[in-house]
C-alpha positions as CSV (number, residue, x, y, z in Angstrom):
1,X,0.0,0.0,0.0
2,X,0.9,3.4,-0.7
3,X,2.1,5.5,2.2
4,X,1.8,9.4,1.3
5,X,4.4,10.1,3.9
6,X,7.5,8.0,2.2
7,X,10.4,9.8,2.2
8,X,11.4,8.3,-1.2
9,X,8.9,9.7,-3.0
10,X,10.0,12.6,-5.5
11,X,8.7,15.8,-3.7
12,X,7.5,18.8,-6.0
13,X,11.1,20.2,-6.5
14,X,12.8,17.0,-7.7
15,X,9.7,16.2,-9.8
16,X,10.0,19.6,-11.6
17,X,13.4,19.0,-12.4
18,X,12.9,15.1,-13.4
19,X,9.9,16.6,-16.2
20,X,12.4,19.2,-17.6
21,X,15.5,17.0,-18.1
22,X,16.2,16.5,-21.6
23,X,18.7,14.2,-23.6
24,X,21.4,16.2,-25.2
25,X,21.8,13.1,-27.6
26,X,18.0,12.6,-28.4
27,X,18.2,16.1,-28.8
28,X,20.7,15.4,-31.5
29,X,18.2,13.3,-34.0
30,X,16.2,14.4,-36.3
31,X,13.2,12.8,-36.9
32,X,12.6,11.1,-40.4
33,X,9.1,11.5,-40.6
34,X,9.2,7.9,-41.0
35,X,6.9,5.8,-38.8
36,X,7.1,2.3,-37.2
37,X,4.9,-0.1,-35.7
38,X,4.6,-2.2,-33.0
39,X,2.4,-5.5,-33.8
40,X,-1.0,-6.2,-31.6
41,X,1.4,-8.8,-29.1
42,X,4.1,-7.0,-28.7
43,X,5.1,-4.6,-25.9
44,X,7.2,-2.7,-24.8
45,X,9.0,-2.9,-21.0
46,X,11.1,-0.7,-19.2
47,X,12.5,-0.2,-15.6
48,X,13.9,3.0,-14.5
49,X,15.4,4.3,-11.1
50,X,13.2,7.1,-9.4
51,X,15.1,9.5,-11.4
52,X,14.0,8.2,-14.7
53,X,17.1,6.5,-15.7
54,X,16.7,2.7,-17.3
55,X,17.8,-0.1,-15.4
56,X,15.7,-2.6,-17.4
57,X,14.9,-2.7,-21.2
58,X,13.3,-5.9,-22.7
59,X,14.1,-6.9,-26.4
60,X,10.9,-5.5,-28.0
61,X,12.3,-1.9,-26.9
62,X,15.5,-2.5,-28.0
63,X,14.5,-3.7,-30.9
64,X,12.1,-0.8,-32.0
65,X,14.6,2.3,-30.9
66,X,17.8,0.6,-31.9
67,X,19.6,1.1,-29.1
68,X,21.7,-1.6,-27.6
69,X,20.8,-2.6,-24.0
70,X,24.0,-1.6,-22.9
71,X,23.4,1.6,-24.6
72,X,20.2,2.6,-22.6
73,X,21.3,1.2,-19.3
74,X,22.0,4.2,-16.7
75,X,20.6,6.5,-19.3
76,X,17.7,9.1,-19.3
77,X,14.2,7.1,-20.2
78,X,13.8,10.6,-22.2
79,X,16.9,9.5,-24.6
80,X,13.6,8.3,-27.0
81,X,11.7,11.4,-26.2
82,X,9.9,13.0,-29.7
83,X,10.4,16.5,-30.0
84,X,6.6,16.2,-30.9
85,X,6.3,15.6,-27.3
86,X,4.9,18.8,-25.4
87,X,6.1,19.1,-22.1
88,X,3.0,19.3,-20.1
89,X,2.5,15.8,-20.9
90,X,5.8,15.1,-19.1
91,X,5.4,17.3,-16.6
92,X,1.7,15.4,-15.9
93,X,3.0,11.9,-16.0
94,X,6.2,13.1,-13.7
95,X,3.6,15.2,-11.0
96,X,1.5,11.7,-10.9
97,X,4.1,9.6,-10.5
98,X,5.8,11.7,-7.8
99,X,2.7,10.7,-6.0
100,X,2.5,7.1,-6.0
101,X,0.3,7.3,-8.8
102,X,0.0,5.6,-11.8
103,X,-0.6,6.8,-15.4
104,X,-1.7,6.2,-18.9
105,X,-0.3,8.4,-21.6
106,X,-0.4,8.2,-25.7
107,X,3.4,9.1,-26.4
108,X,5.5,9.3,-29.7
109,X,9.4,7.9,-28.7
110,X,11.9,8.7,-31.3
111,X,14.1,5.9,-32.8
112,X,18.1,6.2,-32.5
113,X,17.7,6.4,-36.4
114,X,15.0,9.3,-36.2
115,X,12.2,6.9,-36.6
116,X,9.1,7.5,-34.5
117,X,6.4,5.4,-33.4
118,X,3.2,5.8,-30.8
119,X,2.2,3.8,-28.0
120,X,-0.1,3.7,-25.4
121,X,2.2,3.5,-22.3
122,X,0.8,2.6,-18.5
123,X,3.5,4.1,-15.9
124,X,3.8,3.1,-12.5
125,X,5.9,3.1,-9.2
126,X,8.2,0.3,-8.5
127,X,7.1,-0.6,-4.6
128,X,9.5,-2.5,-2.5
129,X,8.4,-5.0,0.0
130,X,8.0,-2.2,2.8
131,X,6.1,-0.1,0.4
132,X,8.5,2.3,-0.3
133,X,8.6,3.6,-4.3
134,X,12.2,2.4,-5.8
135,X,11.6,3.3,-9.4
136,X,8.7,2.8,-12.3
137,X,8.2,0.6,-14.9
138,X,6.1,0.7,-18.3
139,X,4.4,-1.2,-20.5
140,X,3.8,0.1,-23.6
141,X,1.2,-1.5,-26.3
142,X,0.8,-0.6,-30.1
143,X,-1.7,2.3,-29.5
144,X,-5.4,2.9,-31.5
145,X,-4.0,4.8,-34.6
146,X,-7.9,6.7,-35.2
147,X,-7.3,8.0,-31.9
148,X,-4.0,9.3,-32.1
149,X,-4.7,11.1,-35.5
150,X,-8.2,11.9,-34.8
151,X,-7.3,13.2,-30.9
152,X,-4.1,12.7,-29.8
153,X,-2.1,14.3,-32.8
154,X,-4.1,17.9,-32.8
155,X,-4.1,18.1,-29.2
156,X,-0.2,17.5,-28.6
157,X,0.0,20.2,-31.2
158,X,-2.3,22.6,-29.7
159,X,-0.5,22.0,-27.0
160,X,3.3,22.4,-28.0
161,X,1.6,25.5,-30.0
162,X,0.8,26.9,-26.2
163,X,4.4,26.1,-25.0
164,X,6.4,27.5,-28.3
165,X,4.1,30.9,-28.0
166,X,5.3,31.9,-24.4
167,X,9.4,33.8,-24.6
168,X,9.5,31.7,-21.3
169,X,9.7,28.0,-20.9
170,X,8.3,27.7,-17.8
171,X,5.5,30.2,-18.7
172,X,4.9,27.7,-21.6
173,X,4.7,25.1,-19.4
174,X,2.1,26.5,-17.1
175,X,-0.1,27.6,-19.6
176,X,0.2,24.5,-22.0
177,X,-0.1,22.1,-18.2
178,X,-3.4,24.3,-17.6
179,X,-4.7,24.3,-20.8
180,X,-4.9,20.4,-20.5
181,X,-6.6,20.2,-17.5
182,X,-9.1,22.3,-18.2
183,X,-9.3,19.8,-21.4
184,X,-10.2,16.6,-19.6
185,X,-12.0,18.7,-16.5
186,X,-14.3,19.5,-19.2
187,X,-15.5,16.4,-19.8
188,X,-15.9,15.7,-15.8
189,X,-13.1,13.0,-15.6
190,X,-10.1,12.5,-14.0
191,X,-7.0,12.6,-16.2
192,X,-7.0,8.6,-16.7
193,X,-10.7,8.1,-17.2
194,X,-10.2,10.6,-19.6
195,X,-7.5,9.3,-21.9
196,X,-9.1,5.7,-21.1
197,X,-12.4,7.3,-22.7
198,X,-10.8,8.2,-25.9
């Protein structure tokens, strides 16, 4: 069970920084344009520390980013990050998972080669046997493609839009992050019933 008091969960500092961090090499690729797919079996599974950095990758992942698994161990899970991604998404799944929450999220990784594909990823603490959280892991599943044109597409651009407007990142940040929530408040969900609903 979850205890809200446990030291080793990230507090609101440390999660702020974790949703900002960015990898200098994924950074460094430019995406092709092409796309890959996952097939209906297959998924995806990581582990990563509480800091986000892999400790487990299984061969479907490597396999689909093209980076070795000594390549991805120690590193930042964000070294597949999509510059498509907008940071309020990040900074969502990071605030959740701060506080022993789980998530679902539609995300777009980038390839080592500059590939990109979607998935629908479910992210969740790591517990040890006292209860403390030690890291997360995810499983990530070929995602509905209508959905992500259809929804998820327009709204990670409306979104990025919001963040690439504002001179200031964080400003971008906060305004994209509350654009979002007033997004799925709307509809008079929580944040996973509403991605769930889609």
């Amino acid at each position: 069970m979850f205890n809200k008091q446990n030291s080793d969960v990230m507090d609101p500092e440390s999660v702020q920084n974790a949703s900002q961090k960015t990898s200098t090499k994924a950074n460094e690729i430019r995406p092709t344009g092409n796309q890959l797919s996952l097939d209906d079996h297959e998924i995806i599974v990581s582990k990563t520390d509480l800091t986000g950095k892999i400790k487990y990758v299984n061969d479907t992942f490597i396999r689909i980013s093209g980076y070795s698994e000594v390549e991805m161990m120690g590193v930042q899970h964000n070294v597949v990050r999509h510059p498509d991604m907008p940071r309020a998404i990040f900074h969502l799944l990071w605030e959740r998972l701060g506080r022993g929450k789980h998530v679902f999220v539609y995300l777009i990784n980038l390839s080592k080669n500059g590939d990109h594909y979607w998935v629908m990823a479910h992210i969740c603490p790591s517990f040890d046997a006292a209860g403390s959280v030690v890291g997360y892991h995810s499983s990530r599943r070929k995602p509905d493609m209508k959905i992500v044109n259809d929804t998820i597409i327009p709204l990670y651009k409306q979104l990025s839009d919001i963040e690439t407007a504002e001179t200031s990142k964080k400003a971008g940040l906060e305004k994209s992050a509350d654009a979002f929530d007033k997004i799925f408040r709307a509809e008079g969900v929580k944040y996973n019933e509403f991605i769930l609903s889609l």
